[in-house]
Backbone as ProteinMPNN parsed JSONL, in Angstrom:
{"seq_chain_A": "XXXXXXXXXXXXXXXXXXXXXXXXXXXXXXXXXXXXXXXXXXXXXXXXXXXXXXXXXXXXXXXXXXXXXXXXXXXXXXXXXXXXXXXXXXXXXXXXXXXXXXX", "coords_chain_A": {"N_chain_A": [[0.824, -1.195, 0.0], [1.817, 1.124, 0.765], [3.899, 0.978, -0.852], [2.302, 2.173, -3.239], [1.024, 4.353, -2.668], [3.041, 6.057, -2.191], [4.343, 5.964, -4.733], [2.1, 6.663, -6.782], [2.053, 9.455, -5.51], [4.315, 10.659, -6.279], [3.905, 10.771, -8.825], [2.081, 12.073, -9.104], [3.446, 14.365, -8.975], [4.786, 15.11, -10.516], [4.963, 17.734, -12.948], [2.33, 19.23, -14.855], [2.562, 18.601, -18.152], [2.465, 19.632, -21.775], [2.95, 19.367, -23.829], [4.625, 16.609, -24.158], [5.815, 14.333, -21.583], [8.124, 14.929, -20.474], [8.329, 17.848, -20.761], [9.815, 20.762, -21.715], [12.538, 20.102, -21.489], [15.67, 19.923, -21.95], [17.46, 17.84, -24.357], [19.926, 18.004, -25.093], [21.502, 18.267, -22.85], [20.48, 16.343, -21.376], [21.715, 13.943, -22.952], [24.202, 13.906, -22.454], [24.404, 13.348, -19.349], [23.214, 10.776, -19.415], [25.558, 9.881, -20.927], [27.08, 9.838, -19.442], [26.326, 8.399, -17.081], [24.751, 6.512, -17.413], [25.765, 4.753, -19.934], [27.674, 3.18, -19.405], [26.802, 0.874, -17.754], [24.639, -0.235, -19.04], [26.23, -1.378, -21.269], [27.774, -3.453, -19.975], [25.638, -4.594, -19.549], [25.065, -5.257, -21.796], [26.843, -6.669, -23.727], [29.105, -5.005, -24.68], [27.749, -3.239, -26.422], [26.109, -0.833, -25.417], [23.687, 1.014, -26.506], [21.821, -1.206, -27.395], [20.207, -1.52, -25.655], [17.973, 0.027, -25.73], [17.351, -0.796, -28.715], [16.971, -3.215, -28.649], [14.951, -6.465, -29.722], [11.523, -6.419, -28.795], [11.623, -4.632, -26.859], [10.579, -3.273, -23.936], [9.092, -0.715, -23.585], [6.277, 1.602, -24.126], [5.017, 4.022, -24.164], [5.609, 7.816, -23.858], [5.412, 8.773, -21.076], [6.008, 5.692, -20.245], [8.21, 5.669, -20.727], [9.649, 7.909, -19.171], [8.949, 7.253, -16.41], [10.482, 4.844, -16.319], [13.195, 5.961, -16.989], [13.137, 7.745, -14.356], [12.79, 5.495, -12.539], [15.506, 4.024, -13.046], [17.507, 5.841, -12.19], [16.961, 6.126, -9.68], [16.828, 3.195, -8.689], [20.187, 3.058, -9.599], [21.222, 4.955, -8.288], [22.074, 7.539, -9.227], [21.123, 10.536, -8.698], [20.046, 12.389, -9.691], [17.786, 14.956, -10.044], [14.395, 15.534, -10.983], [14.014, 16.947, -12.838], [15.953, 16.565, -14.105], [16.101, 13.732, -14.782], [14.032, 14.219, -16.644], [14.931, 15.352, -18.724], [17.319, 13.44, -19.433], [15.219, 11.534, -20.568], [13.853, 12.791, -22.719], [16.525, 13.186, -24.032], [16.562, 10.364, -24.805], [14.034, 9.792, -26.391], [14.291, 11.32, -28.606], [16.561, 10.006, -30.026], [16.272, 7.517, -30.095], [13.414, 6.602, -29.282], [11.477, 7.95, -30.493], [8.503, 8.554, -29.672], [5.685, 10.137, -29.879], [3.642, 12.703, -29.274]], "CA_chain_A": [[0.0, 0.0, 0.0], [2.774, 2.523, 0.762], [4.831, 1.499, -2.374], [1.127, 2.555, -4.424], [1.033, 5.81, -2.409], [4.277, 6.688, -2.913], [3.75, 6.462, -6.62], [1.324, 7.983, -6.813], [2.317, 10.877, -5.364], [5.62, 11.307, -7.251], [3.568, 10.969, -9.876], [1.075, 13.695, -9.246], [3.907, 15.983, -8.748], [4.97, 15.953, -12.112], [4.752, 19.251, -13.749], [1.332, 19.124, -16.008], [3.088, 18.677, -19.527], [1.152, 20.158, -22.763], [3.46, 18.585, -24.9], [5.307, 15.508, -23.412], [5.531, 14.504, -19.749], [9.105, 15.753, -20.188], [8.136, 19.076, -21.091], [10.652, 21.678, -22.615], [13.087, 19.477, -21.009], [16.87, 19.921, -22.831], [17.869, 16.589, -24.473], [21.521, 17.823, -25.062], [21.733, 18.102, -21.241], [19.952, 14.619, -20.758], [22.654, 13.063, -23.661], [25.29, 14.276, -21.184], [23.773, 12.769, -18.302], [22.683, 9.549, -20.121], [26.528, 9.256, -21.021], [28.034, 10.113, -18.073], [25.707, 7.285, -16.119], [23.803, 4.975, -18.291], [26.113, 3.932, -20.683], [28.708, 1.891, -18.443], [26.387, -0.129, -17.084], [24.239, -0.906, -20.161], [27.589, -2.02, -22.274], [28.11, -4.1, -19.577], [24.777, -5.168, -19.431], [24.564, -6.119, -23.211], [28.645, -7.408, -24.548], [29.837, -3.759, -25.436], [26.987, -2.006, -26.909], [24.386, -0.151, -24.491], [22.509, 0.882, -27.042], [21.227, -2.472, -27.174], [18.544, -0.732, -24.421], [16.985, 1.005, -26.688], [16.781, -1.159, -30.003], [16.864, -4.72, -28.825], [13.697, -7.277, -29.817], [10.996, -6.749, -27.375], [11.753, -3.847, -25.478], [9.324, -2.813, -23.168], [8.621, 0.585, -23.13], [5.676, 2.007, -25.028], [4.565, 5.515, -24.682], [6.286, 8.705, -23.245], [5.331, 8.238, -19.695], [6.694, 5.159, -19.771], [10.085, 6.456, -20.753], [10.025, 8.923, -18.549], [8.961, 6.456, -15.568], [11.701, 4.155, -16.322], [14.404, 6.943, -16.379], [13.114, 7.598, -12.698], [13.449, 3.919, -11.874], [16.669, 3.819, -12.834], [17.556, 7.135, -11.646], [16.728, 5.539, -8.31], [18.168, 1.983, -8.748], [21.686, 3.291, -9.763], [21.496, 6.046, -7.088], [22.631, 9.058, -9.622], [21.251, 11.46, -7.897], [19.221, 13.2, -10.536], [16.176, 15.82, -9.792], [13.207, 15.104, -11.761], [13.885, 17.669, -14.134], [17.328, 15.982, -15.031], [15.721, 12.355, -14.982], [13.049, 14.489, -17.408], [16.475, 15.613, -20.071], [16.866, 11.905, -19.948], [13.866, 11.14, -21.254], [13.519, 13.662, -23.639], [17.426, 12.74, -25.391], [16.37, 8.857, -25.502], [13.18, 9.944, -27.048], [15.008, 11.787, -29.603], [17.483, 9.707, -30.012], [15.901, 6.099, -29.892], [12.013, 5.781, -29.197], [10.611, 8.74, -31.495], [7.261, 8.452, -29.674], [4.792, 11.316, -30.73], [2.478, 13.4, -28.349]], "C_chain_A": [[0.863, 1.252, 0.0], [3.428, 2.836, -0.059], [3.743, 2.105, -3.555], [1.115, 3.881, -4.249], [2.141, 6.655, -2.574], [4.31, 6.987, -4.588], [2.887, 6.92, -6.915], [1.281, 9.445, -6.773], [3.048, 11.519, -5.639], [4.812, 11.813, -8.633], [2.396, 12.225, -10.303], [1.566, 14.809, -8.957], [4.696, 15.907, -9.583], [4.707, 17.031, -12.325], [3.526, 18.483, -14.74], [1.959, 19.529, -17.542], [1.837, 19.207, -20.83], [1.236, 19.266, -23.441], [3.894, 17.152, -25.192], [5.42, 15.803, -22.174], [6.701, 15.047, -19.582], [9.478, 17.718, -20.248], [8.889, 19.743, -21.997], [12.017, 21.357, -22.155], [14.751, 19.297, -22.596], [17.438, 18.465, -23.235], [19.096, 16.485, -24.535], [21.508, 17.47, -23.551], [21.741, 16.681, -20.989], [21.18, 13.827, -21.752], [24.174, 12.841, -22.684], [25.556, 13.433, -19.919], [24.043, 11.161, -18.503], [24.469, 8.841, -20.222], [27.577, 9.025, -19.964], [27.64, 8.876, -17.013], [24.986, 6.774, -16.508], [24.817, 3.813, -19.03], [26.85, 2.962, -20.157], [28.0, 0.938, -18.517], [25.681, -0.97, -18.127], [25.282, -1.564, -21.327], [27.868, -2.995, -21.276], [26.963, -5.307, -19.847], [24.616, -6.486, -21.027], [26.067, -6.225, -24.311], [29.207, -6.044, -24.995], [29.063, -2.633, -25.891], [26.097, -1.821, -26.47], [23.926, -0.005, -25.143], [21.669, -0.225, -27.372], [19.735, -2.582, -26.524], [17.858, -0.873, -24.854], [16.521, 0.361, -28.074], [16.798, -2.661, -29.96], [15.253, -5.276, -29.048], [12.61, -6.996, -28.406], [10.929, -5.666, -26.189], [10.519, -3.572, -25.342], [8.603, -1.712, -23.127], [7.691, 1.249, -24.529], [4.896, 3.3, -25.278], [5.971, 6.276, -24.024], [6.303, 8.605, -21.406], [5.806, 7.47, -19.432], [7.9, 5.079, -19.433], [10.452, 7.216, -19.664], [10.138, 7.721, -17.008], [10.026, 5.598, -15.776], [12.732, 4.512, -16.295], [14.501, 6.847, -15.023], [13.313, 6.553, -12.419], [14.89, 3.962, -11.512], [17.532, 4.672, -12.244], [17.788, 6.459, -9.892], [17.503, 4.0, -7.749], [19.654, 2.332, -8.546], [21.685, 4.683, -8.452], [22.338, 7.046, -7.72], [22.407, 9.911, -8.654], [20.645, 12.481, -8.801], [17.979, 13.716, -9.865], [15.206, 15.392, -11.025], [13.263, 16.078, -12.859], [15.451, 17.31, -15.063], [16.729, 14.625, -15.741], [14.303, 13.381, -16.829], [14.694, 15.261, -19.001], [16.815, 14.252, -20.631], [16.219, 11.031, -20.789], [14.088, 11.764, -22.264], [14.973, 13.442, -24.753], [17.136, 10.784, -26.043], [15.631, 9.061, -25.892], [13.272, 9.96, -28.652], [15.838, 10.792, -30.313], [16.986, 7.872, -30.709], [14.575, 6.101, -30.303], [11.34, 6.926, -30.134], [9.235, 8.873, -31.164], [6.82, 10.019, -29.697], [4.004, 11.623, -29.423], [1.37, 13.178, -28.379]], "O_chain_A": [[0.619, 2.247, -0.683], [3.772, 3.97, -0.395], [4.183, 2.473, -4.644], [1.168, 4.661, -5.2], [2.125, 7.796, -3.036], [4.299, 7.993, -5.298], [3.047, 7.97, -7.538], [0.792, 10.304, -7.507], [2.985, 12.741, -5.509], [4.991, 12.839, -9.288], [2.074, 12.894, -11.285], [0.992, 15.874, -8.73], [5.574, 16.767, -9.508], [3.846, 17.396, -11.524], [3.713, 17.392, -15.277], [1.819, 20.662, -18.004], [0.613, 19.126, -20.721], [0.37, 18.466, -23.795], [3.612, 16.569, -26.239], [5.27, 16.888, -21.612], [6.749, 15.771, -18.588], [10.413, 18.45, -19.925], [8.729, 19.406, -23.171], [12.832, 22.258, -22.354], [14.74, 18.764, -23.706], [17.932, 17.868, -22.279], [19.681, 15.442, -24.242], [21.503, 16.29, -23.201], [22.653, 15.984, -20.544], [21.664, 12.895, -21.109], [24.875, 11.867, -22.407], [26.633, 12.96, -19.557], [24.872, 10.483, -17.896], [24.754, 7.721, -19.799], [28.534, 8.269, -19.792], [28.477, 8.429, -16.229], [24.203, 6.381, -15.643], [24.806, 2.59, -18.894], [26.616, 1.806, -20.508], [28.328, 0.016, -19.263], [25.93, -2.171, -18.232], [24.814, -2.264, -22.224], [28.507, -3.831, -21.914], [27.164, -6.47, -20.197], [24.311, -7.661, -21.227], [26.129, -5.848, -25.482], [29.961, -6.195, -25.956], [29.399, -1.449, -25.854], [25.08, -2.414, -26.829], [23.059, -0.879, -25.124], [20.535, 0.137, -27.687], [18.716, -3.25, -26.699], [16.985, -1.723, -24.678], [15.506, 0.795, -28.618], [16.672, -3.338, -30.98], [14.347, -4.582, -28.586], [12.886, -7.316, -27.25], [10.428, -5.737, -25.067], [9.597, -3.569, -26.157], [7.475, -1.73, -22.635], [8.168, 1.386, -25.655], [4.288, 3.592, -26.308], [7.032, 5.715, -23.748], [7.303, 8.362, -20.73], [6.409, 7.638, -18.372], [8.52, 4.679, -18.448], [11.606, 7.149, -19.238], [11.246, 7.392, -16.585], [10.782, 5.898, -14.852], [13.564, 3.804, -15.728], [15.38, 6.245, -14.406], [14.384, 6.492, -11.816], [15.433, 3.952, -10.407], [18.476, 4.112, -11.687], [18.817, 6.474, -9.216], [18.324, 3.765, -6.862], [20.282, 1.99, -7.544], [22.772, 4.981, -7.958], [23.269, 7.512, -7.064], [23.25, 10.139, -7.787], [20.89, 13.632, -8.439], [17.237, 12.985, -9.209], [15.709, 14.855, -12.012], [12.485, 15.94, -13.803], [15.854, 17.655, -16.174], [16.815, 14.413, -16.951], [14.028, 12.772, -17.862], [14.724, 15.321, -20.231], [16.703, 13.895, -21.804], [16.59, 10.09, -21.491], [14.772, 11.065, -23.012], [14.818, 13.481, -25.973], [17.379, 10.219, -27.11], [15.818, 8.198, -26.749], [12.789, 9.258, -29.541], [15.66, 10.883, -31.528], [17.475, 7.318, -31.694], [14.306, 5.719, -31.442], [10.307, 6.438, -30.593], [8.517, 9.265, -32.084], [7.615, 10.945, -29.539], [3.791, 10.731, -28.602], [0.6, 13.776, -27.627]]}, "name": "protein", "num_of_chains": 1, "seq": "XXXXXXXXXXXXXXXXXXXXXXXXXXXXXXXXXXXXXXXXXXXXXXXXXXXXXXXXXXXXXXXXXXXXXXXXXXXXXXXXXXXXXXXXXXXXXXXXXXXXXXX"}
């Protein structure tokens, strides 16, 4: 019950997006980010090439929200240390970059 309310309530303190849940959210910034503390671990994860994440069979992730929610996950897992408007730069360069999903 507390891990539902907790989500919940991160999640209702999002910023109200028009556009995407990331908003006007800088993707250079988030590429920065992304390389500085994603990629290690995902090259490890998948023989050399992290991008692997992002274009292997199957991935999981299917709108913008989800993207964005799974940044925060990991955000939290790996213990960066990102604010919600970094974890939201994140989002917004793998968008770009990878998942192309539309508003």
């Amino acid at each position: 019950m507390k891990t539902t309310t907790l989500l919940a309530a991160s999640l209702l303190s999002l910023p109200a997006f028009a556009e995407a849940p990331w908003g006007s959210a800088d993707p250079r910034a988030g590429q920065a980010r992304h390389d500085e503390k994603c990629v290690a671990c995902h090259a490890r994860m998948y023989g050399g090439d992290g991008s692997k994440m992002y274009t292997r069979e199957g991935r999981m992730l299917s709108t913008q929200l989800e993207l964005l929610q799974r940044t925060a996950a990991c955000n939290a897992q790996m213990n960066t240390g990102w604010f919600p408007d970094e974890e939201a730069e994140v989002a917004a360069w793998l968008n770009q970059a990878y998942y192309h999903f539309k508003h």
